[in-house]
SETOR-642483 format. One record per residue (C-alpha): residue in three letters; chain; z, y, x. Coordinates in Angstrom, 1 decimal. Each point is the difference from the previous one (the first is absolute). Last residue first. Layout:
BEGIN
residuo,cadena,c3,c2,c1
ALA,A,Z,Y,X $
...
REM end
This chain:
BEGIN
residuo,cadena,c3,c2,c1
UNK,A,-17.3,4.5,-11.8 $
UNK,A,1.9,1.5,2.9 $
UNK,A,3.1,-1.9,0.4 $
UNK,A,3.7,1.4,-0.5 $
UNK,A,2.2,-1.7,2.3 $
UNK,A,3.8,-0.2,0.1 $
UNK,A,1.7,-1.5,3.2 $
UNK,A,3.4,-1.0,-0.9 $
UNK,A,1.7,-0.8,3.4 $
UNK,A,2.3,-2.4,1.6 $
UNK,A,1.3,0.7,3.7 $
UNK,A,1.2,-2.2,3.0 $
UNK,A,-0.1,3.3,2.4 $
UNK,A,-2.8,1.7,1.8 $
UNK,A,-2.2,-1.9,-2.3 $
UNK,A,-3.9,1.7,0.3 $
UNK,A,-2.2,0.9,-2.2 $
UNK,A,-3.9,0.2,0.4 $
UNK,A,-2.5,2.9,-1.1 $
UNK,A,-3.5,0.4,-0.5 $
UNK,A,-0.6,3.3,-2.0 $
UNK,A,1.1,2.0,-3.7 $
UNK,A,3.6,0.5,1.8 $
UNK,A,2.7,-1.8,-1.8 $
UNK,A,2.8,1.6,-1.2 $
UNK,A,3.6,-1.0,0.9 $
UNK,A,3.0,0.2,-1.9 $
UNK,A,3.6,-1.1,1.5 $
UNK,A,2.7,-1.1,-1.2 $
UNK,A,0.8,-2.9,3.0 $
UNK,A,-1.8,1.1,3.0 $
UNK,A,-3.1,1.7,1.0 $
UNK,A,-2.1,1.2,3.2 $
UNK,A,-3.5,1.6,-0.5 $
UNK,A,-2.8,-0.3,2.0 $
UNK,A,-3.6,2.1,1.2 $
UNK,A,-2.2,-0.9,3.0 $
UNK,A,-2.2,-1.7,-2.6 $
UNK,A,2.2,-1.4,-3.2 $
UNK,A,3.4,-1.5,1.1 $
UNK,A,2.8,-1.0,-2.4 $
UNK,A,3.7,-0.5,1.8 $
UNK,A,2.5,-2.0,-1.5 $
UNK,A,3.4,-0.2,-0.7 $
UNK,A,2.5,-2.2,-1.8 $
UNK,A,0.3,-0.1,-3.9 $
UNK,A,-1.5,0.9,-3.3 $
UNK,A,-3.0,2.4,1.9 $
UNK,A,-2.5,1.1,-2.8 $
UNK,A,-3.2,0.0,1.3 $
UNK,A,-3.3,1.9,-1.4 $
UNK,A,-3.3,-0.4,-1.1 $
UNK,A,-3.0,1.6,-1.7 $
UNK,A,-3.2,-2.0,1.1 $
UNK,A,-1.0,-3.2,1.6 $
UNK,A,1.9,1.6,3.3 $
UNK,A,-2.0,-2.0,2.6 $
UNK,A,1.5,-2.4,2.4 $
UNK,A,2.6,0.3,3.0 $
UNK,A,2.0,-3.4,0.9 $
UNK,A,3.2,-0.5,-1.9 $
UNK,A,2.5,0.4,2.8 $
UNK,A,2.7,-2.3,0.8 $
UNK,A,2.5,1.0,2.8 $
UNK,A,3.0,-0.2,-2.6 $
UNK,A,-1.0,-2.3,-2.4 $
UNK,A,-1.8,1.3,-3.0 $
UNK,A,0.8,-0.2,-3.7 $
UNK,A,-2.9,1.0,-2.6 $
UNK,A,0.5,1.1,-3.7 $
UNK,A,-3.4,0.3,-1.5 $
UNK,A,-1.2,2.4,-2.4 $
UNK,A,-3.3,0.2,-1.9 $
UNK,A,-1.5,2.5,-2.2 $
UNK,A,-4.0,-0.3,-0.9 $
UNK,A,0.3,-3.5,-1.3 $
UNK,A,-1.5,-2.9,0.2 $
UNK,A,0.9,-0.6,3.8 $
UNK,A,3.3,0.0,-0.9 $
UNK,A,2.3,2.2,-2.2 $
UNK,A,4.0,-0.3,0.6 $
UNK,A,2.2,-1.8,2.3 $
UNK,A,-2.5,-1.3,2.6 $
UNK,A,1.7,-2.0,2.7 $
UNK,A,0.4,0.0,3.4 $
UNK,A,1.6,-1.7,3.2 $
UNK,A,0.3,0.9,4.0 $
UNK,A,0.5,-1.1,3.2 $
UNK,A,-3.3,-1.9,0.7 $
UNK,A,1.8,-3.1,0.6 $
UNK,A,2.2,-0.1,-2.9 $
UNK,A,3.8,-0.4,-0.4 $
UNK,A,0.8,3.2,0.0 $
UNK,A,-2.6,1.2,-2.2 $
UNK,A,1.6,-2.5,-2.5 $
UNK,A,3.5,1.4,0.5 $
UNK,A,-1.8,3.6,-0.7 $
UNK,A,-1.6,-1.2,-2.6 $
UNK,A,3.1,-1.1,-1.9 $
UNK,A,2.0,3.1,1.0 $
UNK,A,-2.5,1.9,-1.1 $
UNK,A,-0.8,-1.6,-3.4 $
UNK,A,3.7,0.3,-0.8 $
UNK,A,-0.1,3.9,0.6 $
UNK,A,-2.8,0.3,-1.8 $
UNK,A,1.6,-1.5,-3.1 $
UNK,A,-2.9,-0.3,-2.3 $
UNK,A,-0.1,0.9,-3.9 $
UNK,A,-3.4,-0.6,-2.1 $
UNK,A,-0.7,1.3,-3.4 $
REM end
């Protein structure tokens, strides 16, 4: 058994995100490319977007702090801390309306 303090990890990569040119910082938590299930906690600088790209299969985006916007097509959706997105099955980007740290869950299609 395994025990992370996402909270910790977010104020860590958020710092680091900080601190980076490209305004943001990552890090797989669980599963990998291995593995069917991954998740990644990501921290974005306000103004950062992670640029659109496919949906590799089932997905979704847990908002731990800040706000963001995801875009797919003409279509978006604005969250903020507590909030539970799920991710269209198309090209999408998300955007950091605030500094914000999200757990982005994805289910690949095997």
């Amino acid at each position: 058994m395994q025990k992370l303090s996402l909270e910790a990890l977010a104020r860590e990569h958020l710092e680091r995100a900080r601190q980076l040119s490209a305004g943001r910082s990552s890090e797989t938590i669980h599963g990998g490319h291995e593995h069917a299930l991954r998740q990644t906690l990501v921290a974005l600088i306000a103004g950062t977007t992670m640029a659109e790209h496919e949906n590799p299969g089932e997905a979704t985006v847990h908002i731990l702090s800040g706000r963001v916007r995801l875009g797919a097509g003409k279509d978006s959706w604005e969250g903020r801390t507590g909030d539970f997105i799920i991710v269209p099955p198309a090209r999408h980007d998300l955007y950091a309306i605030e500094d914000a740290v999200v757990l982005l869950t994805v289910v690949k299609q095997l």
